[in-house]
C-alpha positions, 0 to 999 in steps of 0.5 A, spaced: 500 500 500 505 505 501 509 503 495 504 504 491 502 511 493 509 513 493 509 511 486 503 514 485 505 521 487 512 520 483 507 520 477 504 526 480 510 530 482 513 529 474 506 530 471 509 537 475 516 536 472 513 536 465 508 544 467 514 547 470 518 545 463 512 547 459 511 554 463 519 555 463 520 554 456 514 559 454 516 565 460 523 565 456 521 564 449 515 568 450 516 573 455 511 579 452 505 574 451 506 571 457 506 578 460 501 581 456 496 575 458 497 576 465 496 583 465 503 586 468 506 588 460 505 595 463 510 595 468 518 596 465 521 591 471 515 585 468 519 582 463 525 581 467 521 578 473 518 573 467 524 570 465 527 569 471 520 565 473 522 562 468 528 559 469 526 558 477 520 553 473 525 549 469 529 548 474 523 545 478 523 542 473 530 538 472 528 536 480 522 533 478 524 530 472 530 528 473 531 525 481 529 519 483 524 520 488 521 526 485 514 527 489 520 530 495 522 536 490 514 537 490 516 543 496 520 548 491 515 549 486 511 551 494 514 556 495 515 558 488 508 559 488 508 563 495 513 568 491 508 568 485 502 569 489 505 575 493 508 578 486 501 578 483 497 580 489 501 586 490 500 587 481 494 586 482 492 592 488 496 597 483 491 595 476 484 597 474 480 596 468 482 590 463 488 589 466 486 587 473 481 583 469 488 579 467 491 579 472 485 577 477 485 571 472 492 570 472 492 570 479 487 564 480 491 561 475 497 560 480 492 559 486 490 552 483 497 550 480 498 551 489 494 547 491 495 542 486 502 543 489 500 543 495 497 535 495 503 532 491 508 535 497 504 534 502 503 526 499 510 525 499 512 527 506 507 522 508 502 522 513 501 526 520 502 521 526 499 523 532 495 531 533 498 537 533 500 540 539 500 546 541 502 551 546 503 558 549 501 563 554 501 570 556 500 574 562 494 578 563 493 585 568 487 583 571 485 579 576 485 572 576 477 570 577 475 577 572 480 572 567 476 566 569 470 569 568 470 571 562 474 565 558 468 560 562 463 564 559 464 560 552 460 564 548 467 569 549 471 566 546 469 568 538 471 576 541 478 574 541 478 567 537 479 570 529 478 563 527 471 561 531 465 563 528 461 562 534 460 557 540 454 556 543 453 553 549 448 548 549 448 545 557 450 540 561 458 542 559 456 541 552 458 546 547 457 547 538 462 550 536 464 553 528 470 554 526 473 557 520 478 553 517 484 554 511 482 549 507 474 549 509 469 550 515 468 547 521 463 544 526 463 539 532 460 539 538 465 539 545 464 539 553 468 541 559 471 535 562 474 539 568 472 546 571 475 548 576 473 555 578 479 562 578 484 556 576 483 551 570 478 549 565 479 543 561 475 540 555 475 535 548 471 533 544 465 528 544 465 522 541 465 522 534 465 529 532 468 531 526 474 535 529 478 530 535 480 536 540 482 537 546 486 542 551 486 546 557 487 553 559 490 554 567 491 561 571 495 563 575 497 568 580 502 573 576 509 575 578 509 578 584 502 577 585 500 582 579 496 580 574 494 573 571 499 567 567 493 564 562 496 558 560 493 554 554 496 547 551 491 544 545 491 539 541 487 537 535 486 532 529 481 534 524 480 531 517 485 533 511 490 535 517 497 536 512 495 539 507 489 544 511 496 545 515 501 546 510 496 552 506 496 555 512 502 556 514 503 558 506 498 563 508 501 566 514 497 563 519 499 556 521 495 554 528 501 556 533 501 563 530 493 562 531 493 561 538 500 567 540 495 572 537 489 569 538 492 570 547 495 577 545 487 579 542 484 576 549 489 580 553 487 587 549 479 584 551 481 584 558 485 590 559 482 595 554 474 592 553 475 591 546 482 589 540 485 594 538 488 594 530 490 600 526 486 604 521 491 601 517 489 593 519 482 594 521 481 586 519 487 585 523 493 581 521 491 574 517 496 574 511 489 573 506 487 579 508 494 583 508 494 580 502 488 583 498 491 590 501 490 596 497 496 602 497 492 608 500 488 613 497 486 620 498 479 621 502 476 626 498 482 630 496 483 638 496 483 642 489 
């Protein structure tokens, strides 16, 4: 069974090899075309940006064509791909009209090679074993019993959880809990395990939910008896885990990151009453988001 995935995705990882050669050799014998047709001809620095993409894809391909084990070379063309997505997002926030139309499609385009991508390097790397683990903790200027309050009232946690869309508690412990995903939404269903009120709230998933999680939160007196220590360790599995992992980590948004943010937001909520972002930012710091970004515009402007 194993050989014949590896196998498989070899066969995968050179059908990859034989894109990257075809779309090398047409960004270097056909540099204008390719970058009238991806909307960037308007720019002085596109055509050389073009020719060198496309020796990074002939290169790819030599690796994927040319190694024995070609499916492990799968993560070059990832991050090539992060470099060409970043490049066309910012083409795409500084055109309008037909070009971003090109450019829109361009960058869709490469989007979909990602994944493709994405699903071959993630096959050759094999399988995740075990759940994720996760760890951190951040220290907060509010009494421990206010911080304990506020995170044992579940329905809090969407505030200051950019990934939650919402938790509602359901009674005896129970809880239904929707998740925004990297790859697709989420949903499952959790209880608390163990509660321990001003000190630790401990939960998992039930039985036969779609996400399989568990965790615990603890507070502690800070140093010098000033504040609280809030100390959060989960662990998940859900289905797609590799791949669904390995997009968000491209994005900027790998789930430790999640959960340092995710507690730097929550010490915002208790300390000020709401999360603080720049007018620059104001949907704060997921990569997808930064990444959609426009250059400033004047606000009504003066004659």
């Amino acid at each position: 069974m194993t050989t014949h995935m590896s196998t498989t995705t070899d066969r995968f990882a050179r059908t990859l090899g034989w894109v990257s050669l075809a779309l090398g050799t047409a960004q270097l014998a056909a540099t204008d075309a390719v970058t009238r047709l991806a909307g960037v001809d308007d720019s002085p620095a596109a055509k050389g940006v073009t020719r060198l993409v496309g020796g990074r894809e002939l290169l790819h391909a030599g690796m994927l064509l040319g190694g024995r084990t070609p499916a492990r070379w799968a993560w070059t063309r990832v991050a090539g791909d992060a470099i060409d997505l970043a490049v066309l997002g910012a083409a795409l926030a500084r055109r309008t009209g037909e070009r971003r139309r090109r450019v829109t499609a361009a960058t869709a385009a490469v989007a979909g090679i990602t994944a493709l991508d994405l699903l071959c390097a993630v096959r050759g790397a094999g399988p995740g074993r075990g759940p994720l683990r996760l760890h951190a903790s951040i220290t907060i200027n509010r009494p421990r019993e206010e911080v304990y309050r506020f995170w044992r009232d579940l329905e809090n946690l969407p505030t200051f959880m950019a990934h939650l869309e919402s938790v509602l508690e359901v009674g005896e412990g129970r809880s239904l809990w929707k998740a925004r995903g990297p790859v697709t939404d989420l949903r499952w269903e959790a209880e608390i395990i163990d509660d321990r009120a001003g000190e630790l709230i401990a939960w998992g998933s039930v039985r036969g939910a779609t996400v399989t999680t568990g965790g615990r939160v603890a507070f502690t007196d800070g140093p010098g008896g000033r504040g609280t220590v809030v100390d959060v360790a989960m662990e998940y599995t859900v289905p797609g885990r590799a791949l669904g992992a390995a997009f968000a980590k491209l994005l900027g948004e790998h789930p430790e990151q999640q959960v340092r943010d995710d507690l730097r937001r929550f010490k915002q909520v208790m300390e000020t009453g709401e999360v603080v972002r720049s007018d620059a930012s104001p949907e704060g710091t997921r990569a997808l988001w930064q990444l959609r970004q426009r250059p400033a515009q004047p606000v009504g402007g003066r004659s």
